[in-house]
C-alpha positions as CSV (number, residue, x, y, z in Angstrom):
1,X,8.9,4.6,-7.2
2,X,6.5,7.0,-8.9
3,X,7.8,9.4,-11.8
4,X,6.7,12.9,-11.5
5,X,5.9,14.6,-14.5
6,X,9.0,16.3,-15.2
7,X,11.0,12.7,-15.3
8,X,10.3,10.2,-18.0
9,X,11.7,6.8,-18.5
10,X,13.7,5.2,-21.8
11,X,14.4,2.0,-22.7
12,X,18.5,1.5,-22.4
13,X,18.3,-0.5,-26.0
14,X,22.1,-0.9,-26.1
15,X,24.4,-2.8,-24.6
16,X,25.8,-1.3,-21.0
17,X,29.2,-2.1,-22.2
18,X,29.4,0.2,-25.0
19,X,30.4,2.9,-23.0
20,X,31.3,5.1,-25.1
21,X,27.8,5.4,-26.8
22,X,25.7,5.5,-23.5
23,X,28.2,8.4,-22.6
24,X,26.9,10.0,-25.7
25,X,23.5,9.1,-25.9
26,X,23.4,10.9,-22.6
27,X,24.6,14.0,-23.7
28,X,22.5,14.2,-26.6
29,X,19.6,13.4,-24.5
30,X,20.8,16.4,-22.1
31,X,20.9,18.8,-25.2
32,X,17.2,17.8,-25.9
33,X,16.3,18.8,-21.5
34,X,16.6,15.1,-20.6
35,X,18.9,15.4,-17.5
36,X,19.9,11.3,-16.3
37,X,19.0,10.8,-12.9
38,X,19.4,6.7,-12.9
39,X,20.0,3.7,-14.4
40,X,19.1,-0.2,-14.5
41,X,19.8,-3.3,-16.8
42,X,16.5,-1.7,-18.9
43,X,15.2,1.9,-18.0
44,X,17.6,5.3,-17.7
45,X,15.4,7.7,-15.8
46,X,15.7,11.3,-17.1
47,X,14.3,14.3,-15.7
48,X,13.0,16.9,-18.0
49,X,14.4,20.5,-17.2
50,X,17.0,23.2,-19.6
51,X,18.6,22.0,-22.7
52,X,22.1,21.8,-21.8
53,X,25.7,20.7,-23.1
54,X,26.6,18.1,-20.6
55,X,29.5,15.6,-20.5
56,X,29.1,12.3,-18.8
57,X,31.6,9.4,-18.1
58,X,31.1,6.4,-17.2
59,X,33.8,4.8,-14.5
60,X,34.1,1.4,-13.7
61,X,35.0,1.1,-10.2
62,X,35.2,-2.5,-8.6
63,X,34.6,-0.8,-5.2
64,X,32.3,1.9,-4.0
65,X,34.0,5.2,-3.8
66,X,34.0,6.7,-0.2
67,X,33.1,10.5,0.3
68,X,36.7,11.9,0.1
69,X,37.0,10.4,-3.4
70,X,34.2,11.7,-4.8
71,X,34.6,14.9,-3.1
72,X,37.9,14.9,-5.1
73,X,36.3,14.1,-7.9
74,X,34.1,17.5,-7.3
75,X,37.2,19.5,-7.4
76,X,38.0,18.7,-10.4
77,X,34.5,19.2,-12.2
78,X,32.7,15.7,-11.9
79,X,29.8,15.2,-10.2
80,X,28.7,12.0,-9.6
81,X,24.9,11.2,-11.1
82,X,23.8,7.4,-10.3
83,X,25.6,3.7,-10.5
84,X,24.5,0.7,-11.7
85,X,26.7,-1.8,-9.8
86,X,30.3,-1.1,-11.1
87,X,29.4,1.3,-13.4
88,X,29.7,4.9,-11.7
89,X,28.4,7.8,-14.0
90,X,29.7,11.4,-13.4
91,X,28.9,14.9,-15.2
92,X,30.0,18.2,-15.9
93,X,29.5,21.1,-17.9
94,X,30.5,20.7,-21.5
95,X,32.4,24.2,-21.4
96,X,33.9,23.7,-17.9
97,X,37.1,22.0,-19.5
98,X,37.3,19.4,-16.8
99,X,40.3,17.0,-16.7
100,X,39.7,13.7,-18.0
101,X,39.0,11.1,-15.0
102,X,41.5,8.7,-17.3
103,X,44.2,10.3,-19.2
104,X,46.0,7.0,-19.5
105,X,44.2,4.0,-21.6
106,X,46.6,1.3,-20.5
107,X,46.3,2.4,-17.4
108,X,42.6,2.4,-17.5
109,X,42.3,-1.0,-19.3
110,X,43.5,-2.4,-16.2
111,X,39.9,-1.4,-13.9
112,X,38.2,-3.8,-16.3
113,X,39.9,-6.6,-15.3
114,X,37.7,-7.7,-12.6
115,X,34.4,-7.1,-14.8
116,X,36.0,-9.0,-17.4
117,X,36.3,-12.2,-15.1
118,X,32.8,-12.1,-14.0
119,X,31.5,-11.5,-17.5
120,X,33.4,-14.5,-18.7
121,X,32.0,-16.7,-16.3
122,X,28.6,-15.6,-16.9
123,X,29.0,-16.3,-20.8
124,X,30.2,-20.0,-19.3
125,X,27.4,-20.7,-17.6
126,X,24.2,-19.4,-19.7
127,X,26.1,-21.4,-22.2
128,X,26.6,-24.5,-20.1
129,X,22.7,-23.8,-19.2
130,X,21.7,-23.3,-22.6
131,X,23.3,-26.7,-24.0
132,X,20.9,-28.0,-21.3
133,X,18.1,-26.0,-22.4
134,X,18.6,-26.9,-26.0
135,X,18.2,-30.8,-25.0
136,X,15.3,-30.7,-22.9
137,X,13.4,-28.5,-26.0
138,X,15.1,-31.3,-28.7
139,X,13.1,-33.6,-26.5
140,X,10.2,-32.1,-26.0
141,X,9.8,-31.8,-29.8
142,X,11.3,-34.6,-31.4
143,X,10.2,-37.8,-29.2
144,X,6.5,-37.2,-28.8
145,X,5.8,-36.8,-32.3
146,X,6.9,-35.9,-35.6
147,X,8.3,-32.5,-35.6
148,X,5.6,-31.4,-38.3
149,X,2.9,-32.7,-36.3
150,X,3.8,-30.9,-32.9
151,X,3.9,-28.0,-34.9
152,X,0.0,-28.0,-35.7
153,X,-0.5,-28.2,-32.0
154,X,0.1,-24.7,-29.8
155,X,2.0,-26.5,-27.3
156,X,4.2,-27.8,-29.9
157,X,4.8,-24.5,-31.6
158,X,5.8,-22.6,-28.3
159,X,8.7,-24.6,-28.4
160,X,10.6,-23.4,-31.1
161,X,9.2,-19.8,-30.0
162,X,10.4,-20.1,-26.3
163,X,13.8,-21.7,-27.2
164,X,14.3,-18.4,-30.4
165,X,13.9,-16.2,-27.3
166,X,16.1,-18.4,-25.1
167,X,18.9,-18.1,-27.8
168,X,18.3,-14.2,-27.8
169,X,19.2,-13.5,-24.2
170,X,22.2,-15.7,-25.2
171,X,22.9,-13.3,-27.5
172,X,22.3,-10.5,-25.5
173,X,24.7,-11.8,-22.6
174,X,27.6,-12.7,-25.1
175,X,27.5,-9.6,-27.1
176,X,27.7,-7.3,-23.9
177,X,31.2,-9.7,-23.0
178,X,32.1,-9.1,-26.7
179,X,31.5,-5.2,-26.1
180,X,33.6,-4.8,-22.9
181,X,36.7,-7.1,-24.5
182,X,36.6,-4.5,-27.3
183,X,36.7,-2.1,-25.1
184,X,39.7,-3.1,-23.2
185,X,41.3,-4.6,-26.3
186,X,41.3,-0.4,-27.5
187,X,42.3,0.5,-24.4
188,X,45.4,-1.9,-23.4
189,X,46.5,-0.7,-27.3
190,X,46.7,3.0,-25.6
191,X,43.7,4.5,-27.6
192,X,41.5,6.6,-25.9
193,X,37.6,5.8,-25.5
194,X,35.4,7.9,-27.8
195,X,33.5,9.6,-25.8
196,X,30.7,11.0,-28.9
197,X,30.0,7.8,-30.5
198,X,27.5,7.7,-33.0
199,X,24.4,6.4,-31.2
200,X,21.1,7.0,-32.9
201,X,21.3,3.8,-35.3
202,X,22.6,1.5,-33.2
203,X,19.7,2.3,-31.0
204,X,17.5,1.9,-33.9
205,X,19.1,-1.3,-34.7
206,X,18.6,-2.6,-30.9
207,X,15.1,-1.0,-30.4
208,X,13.8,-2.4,-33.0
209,X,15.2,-6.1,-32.4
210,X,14.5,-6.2,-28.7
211,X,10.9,-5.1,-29.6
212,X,10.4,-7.7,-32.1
213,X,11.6,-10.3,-29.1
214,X,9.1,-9.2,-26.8
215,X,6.5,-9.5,-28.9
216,X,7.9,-12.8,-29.7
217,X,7.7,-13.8,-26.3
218,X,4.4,-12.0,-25.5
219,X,3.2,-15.0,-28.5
220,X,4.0,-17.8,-25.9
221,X,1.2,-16.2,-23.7
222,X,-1.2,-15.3,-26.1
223,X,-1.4,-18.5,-27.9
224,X,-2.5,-20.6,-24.9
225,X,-5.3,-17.9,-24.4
226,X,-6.0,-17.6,-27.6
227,X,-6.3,-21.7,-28.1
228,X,-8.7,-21.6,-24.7
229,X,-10.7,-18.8,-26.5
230,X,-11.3,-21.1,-29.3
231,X,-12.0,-24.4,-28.2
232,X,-15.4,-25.6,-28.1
233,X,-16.6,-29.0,-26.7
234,X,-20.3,-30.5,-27.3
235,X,-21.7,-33.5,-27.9
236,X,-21.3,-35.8,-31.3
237,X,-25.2,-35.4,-33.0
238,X,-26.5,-38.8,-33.7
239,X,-27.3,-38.1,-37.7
240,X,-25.4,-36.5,-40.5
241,X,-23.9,-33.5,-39.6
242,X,-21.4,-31.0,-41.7
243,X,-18.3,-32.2,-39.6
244,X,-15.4,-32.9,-42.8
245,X,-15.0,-36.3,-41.1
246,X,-16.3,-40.4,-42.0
247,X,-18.2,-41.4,-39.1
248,X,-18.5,-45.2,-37.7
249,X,-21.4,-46.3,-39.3
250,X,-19.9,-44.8,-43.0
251,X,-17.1,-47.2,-42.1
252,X,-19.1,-50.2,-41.0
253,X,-22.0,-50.0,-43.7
254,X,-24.0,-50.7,-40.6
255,X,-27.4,-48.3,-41.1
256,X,-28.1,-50.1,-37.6
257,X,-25.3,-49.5,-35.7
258,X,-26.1,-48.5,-31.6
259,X,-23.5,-46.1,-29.9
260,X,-22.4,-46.4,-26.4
261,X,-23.5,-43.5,-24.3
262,X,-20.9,-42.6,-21.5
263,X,-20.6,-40.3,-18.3
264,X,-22.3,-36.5,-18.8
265,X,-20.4,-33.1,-17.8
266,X,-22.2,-30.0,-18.9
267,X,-24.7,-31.7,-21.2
268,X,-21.7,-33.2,-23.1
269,X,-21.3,-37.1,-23.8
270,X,-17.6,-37.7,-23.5
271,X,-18.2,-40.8,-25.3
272,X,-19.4,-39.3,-27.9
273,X,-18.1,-35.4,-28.1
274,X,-16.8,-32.9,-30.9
275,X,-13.7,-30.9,-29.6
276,X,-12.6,-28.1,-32.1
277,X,-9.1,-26.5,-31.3
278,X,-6.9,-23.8,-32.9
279,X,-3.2,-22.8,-33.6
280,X,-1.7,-20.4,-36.2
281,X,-0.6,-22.9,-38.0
282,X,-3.8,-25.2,-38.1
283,X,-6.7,-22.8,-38.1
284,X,-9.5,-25.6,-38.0
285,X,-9.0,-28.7,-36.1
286,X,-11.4,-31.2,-34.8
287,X,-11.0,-33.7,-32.3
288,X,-13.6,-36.7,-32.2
289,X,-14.8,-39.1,-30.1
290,X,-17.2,-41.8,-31.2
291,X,-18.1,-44.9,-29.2
């Protein structure tokens, strides 16, 4: 879908179970003329207009409501915005005093119950799939070659960069579970949700992580390039050259000493070639061939 120029996007940079904070975060965005129009797992799409007080709350709903309930919902203030799966989000006017859509926690503890299931599950599995993941990157590292020499190499170092990224979406997946048992925890106990949770550090604190893990991840394309970019492959000169290596006939103390020639590809003698590589942590690295 293309944005007009009176909608802009933001990066969600918080858990979608924290509802309490995206409830605020909308409101204050609403104050600044940033109206919420949708949602997904990574964008909120506002649309620019007046600076206004708005309320929003966030409902969990297991099933879609039909028209009459949401026209009941109209009647008493709350109009609904967007959904993101469960998660229904309604509005109204700050100064409207609209009745709360929960006035009893325990009560409202209970529509969480299903979410909480398929949130539990999901932290079984990406941890069932990560103990796999975890294996198949020990391998990979360990039974080639020595750890510090697969780390000189770029393949070897995307490893440890891929399975740090790996363990972040982890995280990520966990820590929304941890927010939404908090959440019911409070609620069960007959405390109300805050609905004006503090949310500019947090935000902060999440921007700033998820940005470093994308750059992170953006690493295990560039270093392939990057290695491509650098490597040169040509042909092993005869005589003394300034390559920091002992050639064959150093080793032999044979002044004599005939080399094999072998097959040609681009002028280069693969019997006989010079291939120079790169990686971050080995800046300089040759790779000869001598026959």
């Amino acid at each position: 879908m293309r944005m007009s120029s009176k909608t802009v996007r933001r990066f969600m940079q918080d858990d979608i179970w924290n509802i309490g904070r995206n409830e605020s975060w909308f409101s204050g965005m609403a104050e600044k003329g940033f109206h919420l129009r949708s949602i997904g797992r990574t964008f909120a799409l506002f649309e620019k207009g007046e600076p206004t007080k708005t309320n929003y709350r966030i409902d969990v709903m297991n099933t879609a409501p039909g028209p009459e309930q949401l026209e009941l919902y109209e009647e008493f203030g709350w109009k609904l915005v967007c959904h993101i799966k469960e998660l229904y989000i309604f509005s109204s006017p700050e100064n409207s005093a609209c009745p709360e859509l929960h006035t009893d926690p325990a009560e409202q503890s209970f529509t969480l119950e299903t979410v909480d299931r398929k949130l539990k599950y999901q932290v079984i599995w990406i941890s069932f799939l990560m103990m796999i993941f975890l294996g198949m990157m020990a391998a990979l590292f360990l039974l080639n070659q020595t750890p510090t020499l697969s780390l000189m190499e770029v393949t070897g170092l995307q490893i440890p960069i891929l399975l740090f990224v790996e363990l972040y979406v982890s995280y990520s997946v966990i820590r929304n579970y941890v927010s939404l048992r908090r959440l019911k925890r409070t609620l069960s106990e007959g405390r109300p949700m805050n609905h004006k949770e503090s949310w500019r550090l947090p935000r902060l604190i999440n921007g700033t992580i998820s940005v470093f893990f994308i750059l992170t991840a953006f690493l295990t394309i560039y270093l392939p390039v990057a290695e491509i970019i650098q490597r040169e492959n040509y042909s092993l000169p005869e005589k003394f050259s300034n390559l920091p290596v002992i050639r064959l006939i150093e080793i032999e103390k044979r002044p004599d000493l005939k080399r094999q020639t072998g097959p040609f590809s681009g002028g280069v003698d693969f019997l006989n070639s010079v291939i120079t590589g790169w990686s971050p942590m080995a800046p300089v690295q040759y790779e000869i061939n001598e026959h």
